[in-house]
Structures are given as structure tokens and as C-alpha cells.
N, C-alpha and C positions, 0 to 999 in steps of 0.2 A: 504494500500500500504506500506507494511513496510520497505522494501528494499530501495525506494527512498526517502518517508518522514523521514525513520529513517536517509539516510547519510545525508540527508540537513538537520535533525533538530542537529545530531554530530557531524556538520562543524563547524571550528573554522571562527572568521573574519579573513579574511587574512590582511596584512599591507597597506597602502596606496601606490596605482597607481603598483601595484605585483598584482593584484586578478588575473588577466587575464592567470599570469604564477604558480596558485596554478594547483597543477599538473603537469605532463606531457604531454608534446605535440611530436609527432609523423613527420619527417618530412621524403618525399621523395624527393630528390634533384641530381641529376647527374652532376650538372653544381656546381663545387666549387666556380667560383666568386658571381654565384647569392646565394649557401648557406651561402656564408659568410654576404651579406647583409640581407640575411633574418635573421639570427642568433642577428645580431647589432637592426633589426626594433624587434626583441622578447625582447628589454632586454638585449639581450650578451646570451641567450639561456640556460642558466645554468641548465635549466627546459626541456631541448629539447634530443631527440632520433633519429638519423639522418643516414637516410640508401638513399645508390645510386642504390639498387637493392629492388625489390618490395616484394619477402620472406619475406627479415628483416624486411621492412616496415609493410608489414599483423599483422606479429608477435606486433610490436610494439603500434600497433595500438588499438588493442585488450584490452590493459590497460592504454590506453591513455585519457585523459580528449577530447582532440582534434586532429585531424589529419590534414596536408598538405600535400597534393600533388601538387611537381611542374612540371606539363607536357608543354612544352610554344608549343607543335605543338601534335597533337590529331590523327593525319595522319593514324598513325600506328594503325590498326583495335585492336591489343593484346593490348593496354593499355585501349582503350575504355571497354572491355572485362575484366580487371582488376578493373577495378573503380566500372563496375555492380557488379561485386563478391563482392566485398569489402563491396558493400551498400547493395548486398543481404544477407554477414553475419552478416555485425553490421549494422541494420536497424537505429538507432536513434542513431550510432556513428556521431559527430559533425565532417562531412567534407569538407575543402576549398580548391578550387584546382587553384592554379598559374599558368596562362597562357598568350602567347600573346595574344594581342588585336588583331584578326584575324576573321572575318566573318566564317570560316567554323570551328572553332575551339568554335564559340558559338553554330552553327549550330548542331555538334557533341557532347557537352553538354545538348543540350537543354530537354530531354528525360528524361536527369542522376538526380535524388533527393539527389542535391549537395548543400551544405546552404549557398556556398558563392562561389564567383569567382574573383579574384584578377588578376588584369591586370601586367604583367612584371615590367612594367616601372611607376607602381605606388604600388611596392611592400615595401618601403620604408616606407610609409606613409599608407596604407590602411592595411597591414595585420593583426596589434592588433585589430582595430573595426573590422573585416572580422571575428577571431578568438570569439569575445566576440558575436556578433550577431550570429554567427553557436553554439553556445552551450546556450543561450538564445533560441534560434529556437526548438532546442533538445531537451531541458528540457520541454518546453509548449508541444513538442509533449510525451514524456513521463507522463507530467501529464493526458494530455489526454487521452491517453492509459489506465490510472490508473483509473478514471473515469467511462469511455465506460466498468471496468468490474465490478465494485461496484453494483452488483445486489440488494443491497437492497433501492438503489436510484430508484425514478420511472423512466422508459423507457424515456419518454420526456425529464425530469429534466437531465438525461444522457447526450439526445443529443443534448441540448442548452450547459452544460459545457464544451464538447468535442468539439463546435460549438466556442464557446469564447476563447479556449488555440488554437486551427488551425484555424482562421480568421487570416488575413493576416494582418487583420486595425484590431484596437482595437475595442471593443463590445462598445458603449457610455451608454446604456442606455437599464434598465431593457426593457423595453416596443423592444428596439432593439433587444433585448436577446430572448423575446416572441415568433416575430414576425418571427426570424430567422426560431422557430422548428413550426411553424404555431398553435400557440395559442395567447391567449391574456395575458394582465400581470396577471389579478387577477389568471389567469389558471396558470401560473408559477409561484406565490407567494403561491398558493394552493399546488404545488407540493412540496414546498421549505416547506413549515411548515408537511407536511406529511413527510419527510425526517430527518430534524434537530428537530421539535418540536415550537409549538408556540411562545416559549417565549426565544428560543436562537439569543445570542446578535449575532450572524453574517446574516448577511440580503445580499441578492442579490445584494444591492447597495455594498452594502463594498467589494463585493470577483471581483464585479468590477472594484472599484476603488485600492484594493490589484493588480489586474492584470495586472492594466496598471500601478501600478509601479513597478510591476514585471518586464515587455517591458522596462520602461524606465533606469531599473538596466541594464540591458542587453546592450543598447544600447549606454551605455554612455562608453565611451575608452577613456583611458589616452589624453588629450590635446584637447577630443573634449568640446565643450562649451554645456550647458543645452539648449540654446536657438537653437541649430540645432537638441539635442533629441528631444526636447517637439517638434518640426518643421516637425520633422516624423512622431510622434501620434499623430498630428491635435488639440494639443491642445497648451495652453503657458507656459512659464516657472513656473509661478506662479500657476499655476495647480498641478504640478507634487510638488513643493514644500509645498503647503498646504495638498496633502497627505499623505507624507513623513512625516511631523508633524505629522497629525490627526492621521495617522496610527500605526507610527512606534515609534514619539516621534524624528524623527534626519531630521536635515540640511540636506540640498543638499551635503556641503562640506562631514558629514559623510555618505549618501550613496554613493557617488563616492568614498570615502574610501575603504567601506565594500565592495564595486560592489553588481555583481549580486547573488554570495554566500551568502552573509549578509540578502539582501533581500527573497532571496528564501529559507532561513532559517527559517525566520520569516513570508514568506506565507507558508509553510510547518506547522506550529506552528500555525498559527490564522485560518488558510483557507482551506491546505489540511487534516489537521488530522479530524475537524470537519465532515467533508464532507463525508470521508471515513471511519468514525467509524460509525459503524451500534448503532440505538438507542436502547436503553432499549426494 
């Protein structure tokens, strides 16, 4: 997969509590007082491309790390119609769409493969985690993608990996991993040494416990606390920092630094390049 292990393994760290605004982000907004508060909950937007007409927005979007759209009422059949184009051209573009809290305007969502939905009046507080979880979402399905076409992996071994980056909940445990693609583990450690080779140091358990701190990069946004990430992937805080260690060598303090670029650098680096380099 050269295209995406190469940008993530040429990514720089970004600075502390900024990872979220590495890049461009793309906004649609018609309503000047609410782009003004969403501009203040980004940062001050320094980072932002902000159109009140959907052209510029398409356009923008198209080289955007992440895209917003703020429709607060769905009514209008030609925006629902705009959202499907959007996601039918950029399939695994990261997008969150601002709306009110309104029954039919989830109703009218509910179809759209949208990776976040941000309520009006909690746009304030929700849109950097909204932003960081839609391109943590994106990324797992791009790896997966990457994956599902590495033909020299076997067929099964495929589609347990492609199974563990689109699991909604984290994969726990090889023997979970097995059971997903209906084998047993010895059959999926058979496949896993038929692929990398007997005696390479990355094992099933690791690109596990790599994944789920991959998830937990992802999910962690400026002011949110550890102990409500690890509260999401069902596990404790002290989990996710003993892999952080074991794996990477850094504190919690410095993955929240790095975020999820940092990380996905360095699963790009121990986990995707192995995986996707055909052997000898």
C-alpha cells in the first residue's frame, strides 16, 4: 500500500493539542453566527476553508483532511442528494454533518455513511472529538481497503484483518479474530506464519493490541480525559497505557501529544508495512 503507509510513515508529529487541525478542514456553513462559533470550537480555524455555497465546498473538500457540513434542517430533498454525491465521490472522505437535534433530520440521515453527526447546540463542545473520530473511522477503513487487496495474504487471513479495522468494538482476542472468519486460532496463526514467516517478531496479539491503540489515538480530543477513551473500548485506562509503553515506548501524556498521526505512523511502520510486503 504505498500511497497511504508511505504519507503516514512521512508524517511529521504535529504539536500538542493542534493534531486535530494538521491539515485542512473543509466547512459548509450558510449561517454566519453559527460559523463563527464553529471556527472559535476548531481552534480560531486558521486551518479551515469555509464556503456558504456547496461548489466551493465539493471543491474544497476534495483536499481536505476532513469535511463539515452544517445543514441544521435536511427538508430540502437537493441537499440530501448533495451529501450522497459527495460520499459517492470521496468514498472514505472523513464527513460530519451539523444539524439540529430533530427526529426527521436523523430519520433523513440514517441511510447516508456519515462518520459523525453533531447536534446544533452542542456544537461548541462536540465538534473537535466529532472531527478526530471521522478520520480515525476513515483511516481503519482505508486500511482495510488496503488489506482486502494484498493478494499475497491468504483469502481468510484477508478477511479477519479487514474484519478487525470495520468492527465497530474492538477485536479482544486472537481466538475472537478466528472465530469472526469461522476458523479456529491454530487455523489463523497457520495462516499468519504462511504470510509473514515463522519467526517474525509481529504476532497476531500485537497488531491487536497496535489496533486498539490505534482506536484509542483516535478517540482521545483535546480536554477529553483517558478514562472516558479506554470507557469506549471496554477496557481501563491502565490498558491502553501499558500498550502505549510496551509498544511505542510513550506516556499517555505523549500520545495525546502526537494524537492519532503519531500513532498511525508508527502502526504504518511496525504493522502495516509488515503485513503488506509480500515475502521472499
Amino acid at each position: 500500500m504505498p500511497g497511504l503507509s508511505g504519507a503516514l510513515i512521512a508524517s511529521t508529529v504535529p504539536p500538542a493539542q493542534q493534531y486535530l487541525m494538521r491539515g485542512t478542514l473543509a466547512v459548509y456553513c450558510g449561517d454566519p453566527a453559527l460559523l463563527e462559533r464553529l471556527r472559535s470550537a476548531l481552534n480560531g480555524g486558521s486551518n479551515v476553508i469555509t464556503a456558504d455555497s456547496w461548489k466551493p465546498f465539493e471543491r474544497a473538500a476534495a483536499g481536505a483532511v476532513c469535511s463539515i457540513a452544517v445543514l441544521p434542517w435536511l427538508s430540502e430533498p437537493a441537499q440530501l442528494a448533495q451529501l450522497s454525491a459527495l460520499r459517492e465521490r470521496l468514498p472514505l472522505h472523513p464527513l460530519v454533518v451539523v444539524t439540529e437535534k430533530d427526529a426527521e433530520n436523523l430519520r433523513l440521515l440514517k441511510h447516508l455513511a456519515v462518520e459523525e453527526i453533531v447536534w446544533v447546540h452542542e456544537v461548541d463542545r462536540e465538534i473537535l472529538g466529532a472531527v478526530s473520530r471521522a478520520r480515525g473511522s476513515s483511516l481503519l477503513r482505508q486500511m482495510a481497503g488496503a488489506v482486502e487487496k494484498a493478494e499475497h495474504l491468504p483469502p481468510r487471513l484477508r478477511r479477519a484483518l479487514s474484519h478487525a479495522f470495520r468492527s465497530e468494538q474492538p477485536v479482544r482476542s486472537v481466538i475472537e479474530l478466528a472465530a469472526a472468519v469461522g476458523c479456529d486460532r491454530r487455523t489463523l496463526w497457520r495462516y499468519w506464519r504462511e504470510a509473514l514467516g515463522a519467526d517474525h517478531p509481529l504476532l497476531p496479539g500485537h497488531f491487536l493490541d497496535w489496533l486498539l491503540l490505534l482506536r484509542a489515538s483516535a478517540l482521545k480530543a483535546p480536554g477529553q480525559r483517558w478514562t472516558a477513551v479506554a470507557h469506549q473500548l471496554g477496557v481501563h485506562e491502565h490498558t491502553v497505557a501499558r500498550l502505549a509503553k510496551r509498544l511505542a515506548g510513550l506516556s499517555l501524556r505523549d500520545v495525546a501529544a502526537g494524537g492519532q498521526p503519531l500513532i498511525a505512523r508508527l502502526f504504518a511502520i511496525h504493522v502495516l508495512r509488515p503485513l503488506l510486503t509480500p515475502g521472499p
